[in-house]
Structures are given as structure tokens and as C-alpha cells.
N, CA, C and O of each residue as an XYZ file, in Angstrom:
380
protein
N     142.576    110.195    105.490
C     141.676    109.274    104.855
C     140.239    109.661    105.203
O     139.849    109.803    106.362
N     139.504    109.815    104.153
C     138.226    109.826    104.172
C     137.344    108.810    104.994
O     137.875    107.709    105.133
N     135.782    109.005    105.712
C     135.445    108.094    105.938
C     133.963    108.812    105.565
O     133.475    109.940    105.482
N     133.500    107.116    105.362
C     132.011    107.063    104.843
C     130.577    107.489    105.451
O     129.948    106.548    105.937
N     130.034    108.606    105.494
C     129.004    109.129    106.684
C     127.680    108.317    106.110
O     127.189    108.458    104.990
N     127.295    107.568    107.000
C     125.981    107.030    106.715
C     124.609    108.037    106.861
O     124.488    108.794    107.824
N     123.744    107.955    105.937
C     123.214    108.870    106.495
C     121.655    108.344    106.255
O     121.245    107.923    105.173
N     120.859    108.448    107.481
C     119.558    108.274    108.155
C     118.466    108.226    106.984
O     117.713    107.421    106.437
N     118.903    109.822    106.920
C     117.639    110.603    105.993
C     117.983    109.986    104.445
O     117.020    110.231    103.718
N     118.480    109.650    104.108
C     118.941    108.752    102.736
C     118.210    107.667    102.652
O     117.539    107.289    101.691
N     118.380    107.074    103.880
C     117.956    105.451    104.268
C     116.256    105.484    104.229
O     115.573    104.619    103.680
N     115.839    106.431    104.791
C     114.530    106.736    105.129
C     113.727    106.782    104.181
O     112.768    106.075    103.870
N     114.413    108.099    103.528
C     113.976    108.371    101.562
C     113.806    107.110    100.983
O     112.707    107.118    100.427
N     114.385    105.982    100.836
C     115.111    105.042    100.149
C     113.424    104.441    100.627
O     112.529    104.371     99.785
N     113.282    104.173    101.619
C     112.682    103.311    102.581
C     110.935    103.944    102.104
O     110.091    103.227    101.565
N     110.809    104.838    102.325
C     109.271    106.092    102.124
C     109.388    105.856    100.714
O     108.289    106.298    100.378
N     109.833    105.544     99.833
C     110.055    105.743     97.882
C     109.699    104.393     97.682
O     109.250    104.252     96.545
N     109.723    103.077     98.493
C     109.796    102.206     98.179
C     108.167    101.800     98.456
O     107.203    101.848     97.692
N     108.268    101.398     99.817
C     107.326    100.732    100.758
C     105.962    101.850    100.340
O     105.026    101.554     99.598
N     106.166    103.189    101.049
C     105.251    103.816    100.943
C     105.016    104.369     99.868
O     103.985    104.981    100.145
N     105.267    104.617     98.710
C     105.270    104.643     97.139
C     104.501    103.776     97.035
O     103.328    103.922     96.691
N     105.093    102.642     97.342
C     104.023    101.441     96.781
C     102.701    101.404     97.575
O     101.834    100.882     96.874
N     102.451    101.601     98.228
C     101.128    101.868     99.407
C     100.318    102.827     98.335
O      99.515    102.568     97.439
N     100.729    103.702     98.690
C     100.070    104.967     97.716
C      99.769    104.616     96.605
O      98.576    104.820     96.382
N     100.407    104.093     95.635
C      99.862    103.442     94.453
C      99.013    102.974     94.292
O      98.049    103.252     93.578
N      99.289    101.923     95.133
C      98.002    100.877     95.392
C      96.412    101.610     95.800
O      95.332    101.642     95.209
N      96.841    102.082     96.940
C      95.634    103.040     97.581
C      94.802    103.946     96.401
O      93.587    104.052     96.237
N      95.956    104.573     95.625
C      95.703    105.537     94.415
C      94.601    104.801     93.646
O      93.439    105.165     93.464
N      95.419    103.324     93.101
C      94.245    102.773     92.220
C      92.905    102.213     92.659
O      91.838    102.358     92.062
N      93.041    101.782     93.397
C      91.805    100.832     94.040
C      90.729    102.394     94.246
O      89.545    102.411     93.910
N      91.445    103.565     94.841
C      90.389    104.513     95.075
C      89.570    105.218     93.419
O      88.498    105.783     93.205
N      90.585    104.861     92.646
C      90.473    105.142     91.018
C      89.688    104.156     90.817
O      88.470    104.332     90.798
N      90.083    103.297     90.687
C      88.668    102.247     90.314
C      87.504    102.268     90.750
O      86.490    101.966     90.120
N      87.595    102.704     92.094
C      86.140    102.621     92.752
C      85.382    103.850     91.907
O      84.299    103.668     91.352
N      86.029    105.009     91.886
C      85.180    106.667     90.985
C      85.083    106.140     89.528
O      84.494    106.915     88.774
N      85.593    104.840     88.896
C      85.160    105.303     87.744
C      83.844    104.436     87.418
O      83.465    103.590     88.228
N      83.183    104.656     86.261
C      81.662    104.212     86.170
C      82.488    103.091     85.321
O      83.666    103.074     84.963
N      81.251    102.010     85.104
C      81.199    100.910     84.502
C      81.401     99.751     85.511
O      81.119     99.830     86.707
N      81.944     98.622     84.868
C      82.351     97.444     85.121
C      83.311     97.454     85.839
O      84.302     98.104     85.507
N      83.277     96.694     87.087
C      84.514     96.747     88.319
C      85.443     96.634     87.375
O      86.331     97.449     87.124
N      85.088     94.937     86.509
C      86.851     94.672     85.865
C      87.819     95.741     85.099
O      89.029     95.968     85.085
N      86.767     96.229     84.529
C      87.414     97.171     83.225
C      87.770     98.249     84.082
O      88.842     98.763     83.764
N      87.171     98.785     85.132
C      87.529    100.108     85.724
C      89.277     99.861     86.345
O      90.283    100.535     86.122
N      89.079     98.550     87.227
C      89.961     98.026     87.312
C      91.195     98.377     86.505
O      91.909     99.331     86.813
N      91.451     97.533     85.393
C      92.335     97.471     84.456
C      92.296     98.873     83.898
O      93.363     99.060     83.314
N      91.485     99.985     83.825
C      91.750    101.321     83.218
C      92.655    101.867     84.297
O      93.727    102.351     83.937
N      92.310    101.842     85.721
C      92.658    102.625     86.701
C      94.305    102.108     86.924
O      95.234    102.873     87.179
N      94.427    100.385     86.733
C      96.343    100.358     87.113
C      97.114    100.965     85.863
O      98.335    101.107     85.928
N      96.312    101.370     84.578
C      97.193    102.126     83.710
C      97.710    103.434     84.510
O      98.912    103.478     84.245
N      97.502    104.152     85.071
C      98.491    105.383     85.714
C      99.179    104.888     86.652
O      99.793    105.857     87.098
N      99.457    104.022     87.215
C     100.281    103.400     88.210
C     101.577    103.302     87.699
O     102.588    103.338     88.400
N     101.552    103.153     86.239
C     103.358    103.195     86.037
C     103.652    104.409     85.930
O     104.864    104.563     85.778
N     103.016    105.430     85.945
C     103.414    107.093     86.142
C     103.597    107.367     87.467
O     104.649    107.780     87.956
N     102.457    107.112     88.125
C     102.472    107.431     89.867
C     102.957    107.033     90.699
O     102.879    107.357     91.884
N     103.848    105.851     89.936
C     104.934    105.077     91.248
C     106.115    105.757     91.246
O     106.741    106.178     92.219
N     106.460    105.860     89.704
C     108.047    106.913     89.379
C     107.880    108.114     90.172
O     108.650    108.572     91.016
N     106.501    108.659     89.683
C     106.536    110.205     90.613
C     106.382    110.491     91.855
O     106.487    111.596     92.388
N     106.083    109.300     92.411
C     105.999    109.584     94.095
C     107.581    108.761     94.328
O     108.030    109.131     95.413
N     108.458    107.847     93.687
C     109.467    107.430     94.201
C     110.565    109.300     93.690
O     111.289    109.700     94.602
N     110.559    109.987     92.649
C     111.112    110.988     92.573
C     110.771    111.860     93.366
O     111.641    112.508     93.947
N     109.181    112.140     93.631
C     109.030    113.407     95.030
C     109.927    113.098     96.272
O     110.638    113.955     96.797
N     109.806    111.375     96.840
C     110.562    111.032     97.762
C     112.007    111.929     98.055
O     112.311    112.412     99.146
N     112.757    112.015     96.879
C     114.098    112.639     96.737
C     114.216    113.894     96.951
O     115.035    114.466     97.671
N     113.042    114.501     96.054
C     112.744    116.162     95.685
C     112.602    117.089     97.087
O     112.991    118.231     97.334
N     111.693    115.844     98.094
C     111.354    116.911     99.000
C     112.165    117.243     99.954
O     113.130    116.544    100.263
N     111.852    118.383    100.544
C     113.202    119.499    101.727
C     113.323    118.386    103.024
O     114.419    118.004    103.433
N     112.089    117.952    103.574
C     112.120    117.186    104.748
C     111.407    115.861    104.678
O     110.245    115.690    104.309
N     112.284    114.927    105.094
C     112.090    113.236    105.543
C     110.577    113.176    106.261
O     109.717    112.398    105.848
N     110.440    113.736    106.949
C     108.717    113.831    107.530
C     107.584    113.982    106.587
O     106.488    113.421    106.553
N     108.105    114.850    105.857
C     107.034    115.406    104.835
C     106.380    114.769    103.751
O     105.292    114.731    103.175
N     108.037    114.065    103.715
C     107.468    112.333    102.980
C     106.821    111.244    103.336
O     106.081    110.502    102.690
N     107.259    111.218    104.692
C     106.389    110.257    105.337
C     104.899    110.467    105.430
O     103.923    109.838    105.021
N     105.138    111.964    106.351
C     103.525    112.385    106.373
C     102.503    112.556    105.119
O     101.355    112.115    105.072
N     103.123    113.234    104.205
C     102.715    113.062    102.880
C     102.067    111.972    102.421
O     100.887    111.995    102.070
N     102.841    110.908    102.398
C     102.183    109.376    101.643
C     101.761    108.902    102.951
O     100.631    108.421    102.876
N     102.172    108.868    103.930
C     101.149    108.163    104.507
C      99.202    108.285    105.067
O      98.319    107.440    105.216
N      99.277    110.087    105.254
C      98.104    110.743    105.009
C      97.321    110.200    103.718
O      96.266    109.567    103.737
N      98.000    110.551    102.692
C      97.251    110.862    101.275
C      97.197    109.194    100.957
O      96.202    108.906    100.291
N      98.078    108.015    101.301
C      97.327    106.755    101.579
C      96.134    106.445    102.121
O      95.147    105.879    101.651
N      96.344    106.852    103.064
C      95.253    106.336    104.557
C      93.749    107.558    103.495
O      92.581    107.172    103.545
N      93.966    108.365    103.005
C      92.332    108.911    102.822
C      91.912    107.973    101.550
O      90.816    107.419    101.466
N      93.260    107.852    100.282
C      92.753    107.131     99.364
C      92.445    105.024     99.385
O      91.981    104.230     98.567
N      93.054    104.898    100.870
C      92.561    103.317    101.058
C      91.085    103.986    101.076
O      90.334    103.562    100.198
N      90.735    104.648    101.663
C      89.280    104.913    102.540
C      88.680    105.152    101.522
O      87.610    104.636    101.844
N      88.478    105.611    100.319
C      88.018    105.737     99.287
C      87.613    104.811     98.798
O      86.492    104.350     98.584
N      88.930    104.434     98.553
C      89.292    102.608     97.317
C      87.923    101.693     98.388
O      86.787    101.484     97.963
N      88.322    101.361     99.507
C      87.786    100.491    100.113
C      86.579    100.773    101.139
O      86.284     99.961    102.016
N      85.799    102.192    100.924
C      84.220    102.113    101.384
C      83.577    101.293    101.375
O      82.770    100.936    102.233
N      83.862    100.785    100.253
C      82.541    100.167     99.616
C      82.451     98.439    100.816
O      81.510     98.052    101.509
N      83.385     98.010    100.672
C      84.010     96.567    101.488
C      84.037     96.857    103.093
O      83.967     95.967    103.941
N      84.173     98.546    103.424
C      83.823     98.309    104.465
C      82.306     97.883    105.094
O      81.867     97.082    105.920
N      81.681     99.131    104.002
C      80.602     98.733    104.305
C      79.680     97.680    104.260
O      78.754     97.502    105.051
N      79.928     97.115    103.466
C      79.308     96.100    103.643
C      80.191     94.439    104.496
O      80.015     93.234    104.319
N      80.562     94.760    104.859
C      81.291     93.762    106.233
C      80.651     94.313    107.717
O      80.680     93.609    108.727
N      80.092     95.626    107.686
C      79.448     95.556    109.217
C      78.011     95.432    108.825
O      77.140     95.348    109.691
């Protein structure tokens, strides 16, 4: 009889595709909105139009890539520079 191998790096993927997918997204747009010219609102609302592309493709890289780290490190790096982007502006002016 067969038995069922749980496996870590599945869980992880699952986990980095979800949570941190969605981080990145987020991070993605807000840093998109901030580069584009015009009106916060409208930049706004232009910038979450690629978000239904960039969530699928960072939840499929999740799968694609060779190593569980790479995903992590991946989105969580390329988060953390595009919060910093998105949200200069709010830092700065709070100190």
C-alpha cells in the first residue's frame, strides 16, 4: 500500500503564490501609481488594471521556479523595493 508523502516545498509554493503574490501585487501597483503622471485617482484605477495579469503570473512563476527560496527571496525583495517606491511619498511626509 501506497502512502501519501507530504511535501514542504509544495506547501511553501502554495503559501509564497498566495500571501506573497498578493504582497507584490499590491506593492507593484501602488509603486505604478505613484510613476504615473496625472491625477492620484485615475493613476490609481489605470495602475490596478495590470494586477489581474501580475497576480496569475507571479502565482504561475511560484510553480515554474527550480528553488522554494528563490521564490521567497524573489517576491519578497522585489516587494520590499516596490512598497518603497509605491510609498515614498507617505513616508516622507510623516517625518
Amino acid at each position: 500500500m501506497k502512502t501519501q508523502v507530504f511535501s514542504w516545498s509544495a506547501l511553501s509554493r502554495i503559501i509564497a503564490a498566495i500571501f506573497a503574490g498578493y504582497l507584490f501585487t499590491y506593492a507593484f501597483t501602488a509603486a505604478l501609481a505613484q510613476l504615473l503622471p496625472g491625477e492620484p485617482r485615475a493613476a490609481m484605477t489605470i495602475a490596478t488594471w495590470p494586477a489581474f495579469v501580475v497576480y496569475p503570473l507571479v502565482i504561475l512563476w511560484a510553480f515554474a521556479c527550480a528553488r522554494v527560496r528563490l521564490v521567497w527571496s524573489g517576491l519578497l525583495v522585489a516587494s520590499a523595493a516596490l512598497l518603497l517606491i509605491g510609498f515614498w511619498p507617505q513616508l516622507m511626509r510623516a517625518w
